[in-house]
C-alpha positions as CSV (number, residue, x, y, z in Angstrom):
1,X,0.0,0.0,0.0
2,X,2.6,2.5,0.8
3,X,3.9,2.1,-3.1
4,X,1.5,2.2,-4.6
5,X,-0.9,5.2,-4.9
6,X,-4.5,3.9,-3.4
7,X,-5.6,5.9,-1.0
8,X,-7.9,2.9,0.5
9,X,-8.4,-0.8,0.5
10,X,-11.5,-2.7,1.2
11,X,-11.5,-6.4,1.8
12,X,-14.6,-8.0,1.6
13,X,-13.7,-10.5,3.1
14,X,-13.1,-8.8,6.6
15,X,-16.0,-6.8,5.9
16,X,-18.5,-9.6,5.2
17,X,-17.0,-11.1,9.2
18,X,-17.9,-7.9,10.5
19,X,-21.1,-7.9,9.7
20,X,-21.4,-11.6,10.9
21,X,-19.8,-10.6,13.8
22,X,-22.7,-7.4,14.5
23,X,-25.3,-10.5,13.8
24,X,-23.8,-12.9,16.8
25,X,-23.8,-9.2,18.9
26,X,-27.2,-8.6,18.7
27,X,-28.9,-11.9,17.9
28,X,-32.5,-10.5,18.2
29,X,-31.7,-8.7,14.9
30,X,-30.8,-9.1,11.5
31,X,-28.3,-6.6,11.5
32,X,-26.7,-3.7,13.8
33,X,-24.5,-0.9,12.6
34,X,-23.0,1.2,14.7
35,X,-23.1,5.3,13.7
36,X,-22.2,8.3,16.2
37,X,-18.7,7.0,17.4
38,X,-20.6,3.7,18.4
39,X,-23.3,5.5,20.4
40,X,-26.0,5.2,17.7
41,X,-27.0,1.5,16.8
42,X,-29.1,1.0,12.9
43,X,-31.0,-2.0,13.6
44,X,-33.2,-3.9,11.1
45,X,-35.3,-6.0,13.2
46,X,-38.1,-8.8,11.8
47,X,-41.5,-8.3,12.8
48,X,-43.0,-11.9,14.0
49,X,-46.6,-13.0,14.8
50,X,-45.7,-12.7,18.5
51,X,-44.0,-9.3,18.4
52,X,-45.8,-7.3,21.4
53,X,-45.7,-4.1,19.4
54,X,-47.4,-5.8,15.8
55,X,-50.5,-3.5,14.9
56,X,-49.7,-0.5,17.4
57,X,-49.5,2.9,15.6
58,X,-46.2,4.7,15.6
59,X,-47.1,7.3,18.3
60,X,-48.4,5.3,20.6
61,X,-45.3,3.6,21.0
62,X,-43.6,6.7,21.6
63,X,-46.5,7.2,25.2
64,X,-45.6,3.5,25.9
65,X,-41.8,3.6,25.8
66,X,-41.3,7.4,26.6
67,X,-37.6,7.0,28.0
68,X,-36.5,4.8,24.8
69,X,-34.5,6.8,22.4
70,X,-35.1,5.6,19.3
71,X,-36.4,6.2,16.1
72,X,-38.5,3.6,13.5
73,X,-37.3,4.9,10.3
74,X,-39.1,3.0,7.8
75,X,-39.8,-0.9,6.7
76,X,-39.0,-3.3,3.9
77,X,-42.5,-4.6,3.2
78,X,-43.3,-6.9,0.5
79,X,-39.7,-6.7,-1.0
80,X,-40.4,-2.6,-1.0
81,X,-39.5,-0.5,1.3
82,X,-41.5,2.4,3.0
83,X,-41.5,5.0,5.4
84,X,-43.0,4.9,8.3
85,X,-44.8,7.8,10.0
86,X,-46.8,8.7,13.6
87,X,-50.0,7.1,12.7
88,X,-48.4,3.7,10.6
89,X,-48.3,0.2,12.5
90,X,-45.9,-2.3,12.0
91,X,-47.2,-5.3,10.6
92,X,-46.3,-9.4,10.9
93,X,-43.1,-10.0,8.2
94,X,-42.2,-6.6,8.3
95,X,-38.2,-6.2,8.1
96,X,-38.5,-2.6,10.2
97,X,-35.8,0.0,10.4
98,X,-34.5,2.1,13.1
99,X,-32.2,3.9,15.1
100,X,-31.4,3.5,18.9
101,X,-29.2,4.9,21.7
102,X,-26.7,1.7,21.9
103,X,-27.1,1.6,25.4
104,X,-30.5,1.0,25.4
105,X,-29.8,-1.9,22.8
106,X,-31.1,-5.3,24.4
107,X,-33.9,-3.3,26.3
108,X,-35.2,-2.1,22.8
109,X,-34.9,-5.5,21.2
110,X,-37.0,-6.6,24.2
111,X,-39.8,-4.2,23.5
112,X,-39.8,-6.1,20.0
113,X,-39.9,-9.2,21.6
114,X,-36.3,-10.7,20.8
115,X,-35.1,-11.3,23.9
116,X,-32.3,-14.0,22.4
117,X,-28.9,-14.2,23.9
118,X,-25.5,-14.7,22.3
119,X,-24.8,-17.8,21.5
120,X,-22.2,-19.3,23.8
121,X,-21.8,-23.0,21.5
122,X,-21.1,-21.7,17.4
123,X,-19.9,-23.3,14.7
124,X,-19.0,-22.0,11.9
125,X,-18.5,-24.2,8.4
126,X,-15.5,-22.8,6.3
127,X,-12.4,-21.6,7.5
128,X,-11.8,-19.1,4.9
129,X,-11.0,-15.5,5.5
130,X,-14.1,-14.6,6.4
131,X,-14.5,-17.7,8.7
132,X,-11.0,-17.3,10.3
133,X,-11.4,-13.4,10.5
134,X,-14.7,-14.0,12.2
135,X,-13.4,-16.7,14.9
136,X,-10.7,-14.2,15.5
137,X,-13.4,-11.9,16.3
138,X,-15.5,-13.9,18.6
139,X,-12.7,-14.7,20.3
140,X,-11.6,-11.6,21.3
141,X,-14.9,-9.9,22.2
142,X,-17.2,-12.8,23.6
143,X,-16.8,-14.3,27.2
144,X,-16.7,-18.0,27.4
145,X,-18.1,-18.8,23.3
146,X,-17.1,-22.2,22.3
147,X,-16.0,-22.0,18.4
148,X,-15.8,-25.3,16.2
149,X,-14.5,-24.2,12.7
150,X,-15.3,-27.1,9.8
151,X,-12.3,-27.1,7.2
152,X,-12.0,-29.4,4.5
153,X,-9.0,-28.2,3.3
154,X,-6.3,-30.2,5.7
155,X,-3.4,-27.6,5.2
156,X,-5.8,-25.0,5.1
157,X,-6.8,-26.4,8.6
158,X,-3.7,-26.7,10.3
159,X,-2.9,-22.8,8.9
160,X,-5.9,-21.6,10.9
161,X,-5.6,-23.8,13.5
162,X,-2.3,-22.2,14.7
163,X,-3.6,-18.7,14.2
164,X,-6.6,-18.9,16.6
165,X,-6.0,-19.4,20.0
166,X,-9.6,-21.5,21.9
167,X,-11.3,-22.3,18.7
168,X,-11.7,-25.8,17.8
169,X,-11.0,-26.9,13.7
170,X,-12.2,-29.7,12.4
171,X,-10.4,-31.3,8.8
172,X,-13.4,-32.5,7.2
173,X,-16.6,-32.6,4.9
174,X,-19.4,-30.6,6.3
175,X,-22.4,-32.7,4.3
176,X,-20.6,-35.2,6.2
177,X,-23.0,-37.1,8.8
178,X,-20.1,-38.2,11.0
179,X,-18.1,-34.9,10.5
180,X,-21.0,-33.4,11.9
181,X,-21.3,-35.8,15.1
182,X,-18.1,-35.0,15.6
183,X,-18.8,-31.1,15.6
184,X,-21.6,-31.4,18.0
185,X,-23.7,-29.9,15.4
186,X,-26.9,-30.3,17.7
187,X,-26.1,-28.7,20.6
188,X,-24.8,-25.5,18.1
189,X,-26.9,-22.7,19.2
190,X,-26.2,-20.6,15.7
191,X,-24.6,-22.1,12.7
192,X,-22.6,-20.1,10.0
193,X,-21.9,-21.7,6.2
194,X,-19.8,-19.4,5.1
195,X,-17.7,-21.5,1.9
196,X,-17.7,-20.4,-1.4
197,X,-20.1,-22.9,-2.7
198,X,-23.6,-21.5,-1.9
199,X,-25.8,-24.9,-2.5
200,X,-23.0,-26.1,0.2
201,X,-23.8,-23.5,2.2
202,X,-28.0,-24.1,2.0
203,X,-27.6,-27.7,2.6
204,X,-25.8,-27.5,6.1
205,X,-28.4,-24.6,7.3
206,X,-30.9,-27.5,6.4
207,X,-28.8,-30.0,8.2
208,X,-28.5,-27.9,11.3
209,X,-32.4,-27.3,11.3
210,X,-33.3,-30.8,10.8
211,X,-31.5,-32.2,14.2
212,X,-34.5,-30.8,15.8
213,X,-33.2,-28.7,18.4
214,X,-34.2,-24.4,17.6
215,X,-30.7,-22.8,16.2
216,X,-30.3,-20.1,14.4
217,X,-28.8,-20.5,10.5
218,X,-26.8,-17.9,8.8
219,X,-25.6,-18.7,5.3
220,X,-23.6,-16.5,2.7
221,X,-25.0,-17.0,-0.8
222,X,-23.8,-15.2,-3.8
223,X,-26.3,-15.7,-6.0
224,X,-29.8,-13.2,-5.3
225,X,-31.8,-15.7,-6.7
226,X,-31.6,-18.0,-3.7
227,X,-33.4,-15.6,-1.3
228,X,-36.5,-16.5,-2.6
229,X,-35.1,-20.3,-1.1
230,X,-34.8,-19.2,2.2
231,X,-38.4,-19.3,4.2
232,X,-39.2,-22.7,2.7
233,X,-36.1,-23.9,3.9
234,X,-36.3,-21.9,7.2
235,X,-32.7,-20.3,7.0
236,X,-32.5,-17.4,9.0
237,X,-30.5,-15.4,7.1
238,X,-28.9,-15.4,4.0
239,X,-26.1,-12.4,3.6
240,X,-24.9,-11.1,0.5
241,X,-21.1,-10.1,0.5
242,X,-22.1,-8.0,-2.5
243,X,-24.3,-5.4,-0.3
244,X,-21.9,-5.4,2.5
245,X,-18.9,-4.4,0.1
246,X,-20.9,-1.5,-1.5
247,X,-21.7,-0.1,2.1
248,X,-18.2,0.6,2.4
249,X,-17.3,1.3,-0.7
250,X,-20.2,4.1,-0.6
251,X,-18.3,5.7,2.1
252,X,-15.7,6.6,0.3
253,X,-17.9,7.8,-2.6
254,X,-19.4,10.3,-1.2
255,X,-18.3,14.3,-0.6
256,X,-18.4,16.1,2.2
257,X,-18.4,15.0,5.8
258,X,-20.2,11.9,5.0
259,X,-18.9,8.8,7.1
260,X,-21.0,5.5,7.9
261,X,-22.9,4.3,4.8
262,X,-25.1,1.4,5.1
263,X,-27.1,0.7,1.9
264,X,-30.4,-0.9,1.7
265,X,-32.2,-2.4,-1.3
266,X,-29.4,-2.4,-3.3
267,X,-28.5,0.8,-2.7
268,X,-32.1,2.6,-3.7
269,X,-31.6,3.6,0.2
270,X,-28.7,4.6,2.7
271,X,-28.0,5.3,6.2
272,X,-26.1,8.0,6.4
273,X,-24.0,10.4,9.2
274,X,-22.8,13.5,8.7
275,X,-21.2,16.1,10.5
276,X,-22.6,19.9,10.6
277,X,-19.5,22.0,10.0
278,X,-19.1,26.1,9.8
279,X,-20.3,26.3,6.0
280,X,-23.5,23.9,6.0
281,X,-26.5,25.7,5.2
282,X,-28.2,23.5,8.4
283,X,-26.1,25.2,10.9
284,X,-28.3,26.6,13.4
285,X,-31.4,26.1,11.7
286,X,-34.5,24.3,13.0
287,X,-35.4,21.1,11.3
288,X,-38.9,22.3,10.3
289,X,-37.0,25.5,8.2
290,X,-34.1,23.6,6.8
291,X,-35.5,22.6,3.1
292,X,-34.6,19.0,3.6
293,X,-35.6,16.5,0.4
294,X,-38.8,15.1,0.9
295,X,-37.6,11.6,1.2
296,X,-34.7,12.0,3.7
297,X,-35.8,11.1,7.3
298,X,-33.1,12.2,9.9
299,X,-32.9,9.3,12.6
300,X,-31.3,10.8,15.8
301,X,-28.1,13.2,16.4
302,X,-25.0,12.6,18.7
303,X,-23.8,16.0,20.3
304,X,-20.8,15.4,21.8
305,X,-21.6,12.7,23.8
306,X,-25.2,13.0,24.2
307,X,-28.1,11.0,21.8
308,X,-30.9,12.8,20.8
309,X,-34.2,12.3,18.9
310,X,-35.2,15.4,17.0
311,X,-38.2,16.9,17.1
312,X,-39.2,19.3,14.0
313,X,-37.9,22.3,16.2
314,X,-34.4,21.0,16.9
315,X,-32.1,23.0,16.3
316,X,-28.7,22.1,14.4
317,X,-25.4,23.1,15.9
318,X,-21.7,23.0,14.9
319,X,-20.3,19.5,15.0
320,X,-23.3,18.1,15.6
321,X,-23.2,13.8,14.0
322,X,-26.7,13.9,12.3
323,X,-27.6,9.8,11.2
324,X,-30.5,10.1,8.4
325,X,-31.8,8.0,6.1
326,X,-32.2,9.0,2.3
327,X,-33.2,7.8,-1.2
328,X,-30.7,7.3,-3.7
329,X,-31.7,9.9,-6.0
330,X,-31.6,12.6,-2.9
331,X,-27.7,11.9,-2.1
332,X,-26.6,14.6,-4.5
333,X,-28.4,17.3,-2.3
334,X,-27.3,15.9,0.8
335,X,-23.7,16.0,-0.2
336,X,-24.1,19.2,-1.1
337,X,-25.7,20.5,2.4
338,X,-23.2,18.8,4.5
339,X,-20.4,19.5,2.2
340,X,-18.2,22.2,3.1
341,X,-18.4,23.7,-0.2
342,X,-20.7,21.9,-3.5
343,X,-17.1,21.3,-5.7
């Protein structure tokens, strides 16, 4: 790198186990990003028949939960995604969006009824980067977590073997019935396939669910057409390396004082933070007055270290982290109001 004139690498690979890794944190959601200098959590959370908050309207969520600070954003319904306001409900199969004060986290995931803990027995098939890079992880950051890692790859194996330091590796075939046994695939609390072959991948997560006992699944799959797979094969989640590699690329896209980027849909939406600096036409304005796109809904601000909700008369100061959530075609304007200057 310091040769060559890139300014910045991305791995996908590390960033595809970071994500896994913000999955095992939270369990009760699909994912959790962190935005504010880690004091603002994104989280997209599924809506099940036995969510305690299905069917309420928006604002009367805010009277029953008046200390939580967070923010329901908007929802993927019916592969489209909307925006939510006061008087919407949140319905069964929902995939809702929203931002929360991290440390009210689990207490928040409660109210939705997710109440799961981290998994203390994984295992994880594949022990490529992204598996070794994740192990590495989990080890580091999770008390007592007892990792299996399936390798076929013998060399491969003994390479990973010596780089992680309580994980257990396994030489072997995962479609293997013995191989498995010998992982202790059913008392596995969450199982990640996470080789390159994606039919591989699909075919353990029905493995793992077949043994009976409740686990969670989480397979990679390259190919889009497969989500369609996952409920009648009851995988929990299928991840996309493609999305989480544009998220980060997108940060480095963008002008201005734009950091965290996580795209949705594609892309067709992003979470965004930005900073309010001397020159942005938002500084000191009230949200109400500040001309903002139509289809850009600001989620919560960090000031200094302090999370706040906005109301439509908040006012914006100087260095204020604003996290908002905007439609593709709107990025243009919001570079150019949180830029220090539209280059």
């Amino acid at each position: 790198k310091s040769n060559i004139p890139i300014d910045v690498i991305i791995s996908p690979e590390l960033e595809v186990a970071k994500s896994l890794y913000r999955r095992l944190e939270a369990p009760g959601a699909l994912d959790n990003v962190p935005f504010g200098n880690d004091k603002v959590k994104m989280l997209e959370i599924s809506i099940e028949k036995n969510c305690p908050v299905i069917n309420t309207p928006l604002k009367k969520l805010t009277e029953k939960f008046p200390d939580f600070k967070s923010n329901i954003l908007g929802a993927v319904r019916k592969d489209k995604f909307i925006y939510l306001k006061k008087n919407d409900q949140i319905l069964e199969g929902d995939n809702v969006y929203l931002v929360v004060s991290s440390e009210q986290l689990n207490a928040i995931l409660k109210a939705f009824g997710h109440e799961e803990k981290i998994a203390k027995n994984v295992l994880i098939i594949g022990g490529g980067n992204i598996g070794l890079n994740l192990a590495k992880m989990m080890e580091a950051n999770f008390d007592d977590v007892r990792i299996k890692i399936i390798e076929k790859d013998k060399k491969r194996a003994e390479e990973i073997a010596n780089e992680l330091s309580s994980s257990i590796v396994i030489n072997g075939d995962a479609l293997d019935e013995e191989i498995l046994k010998e992982a202790n695939l059913e008392e596995s609390e969450t199982v990640l396939a996470l080789t390159n072959d994606d039919e591989n991948n699909m075919m353990v997560c029905v493995l793992a669910e077949k043994t009976g006992l409740k686990k969670r699944t989480i397979a990679i799959v390259n190919k889009t057409n497969y989500n369609l797979l996952q409920d009648s094969l009851n995988i929990d989640d299928l991840v996309d390396p493609r999305m989480t590699t544009v998220s980060r690329i997108m940060e480095h896209v963008h002008r201005g004082t734009i950091g965290t980027v996580y795209s949705l849909l594609d892309g067709a939406y992003e979470f965004i933070e930005a900073k309010i600096l001397d020159k942005s036409e938002l500084l000191n304005k009230k949200i109400k007055d500040s001309n903002l796109p139509e289809d850009i809904r600001i989620g919560a601000i960090v000031r200094k270290d302090k999370v706040i909700i906005p109301k439509s008369d908040f006012i914006f100061e100087k260095e204020d982290l604003v996290v908002l959530l905007a439609k593709r075609e709107q990025l243009k304007s919001i570079e150019n109001i949180f830029s220090i200057s539209s280059i």
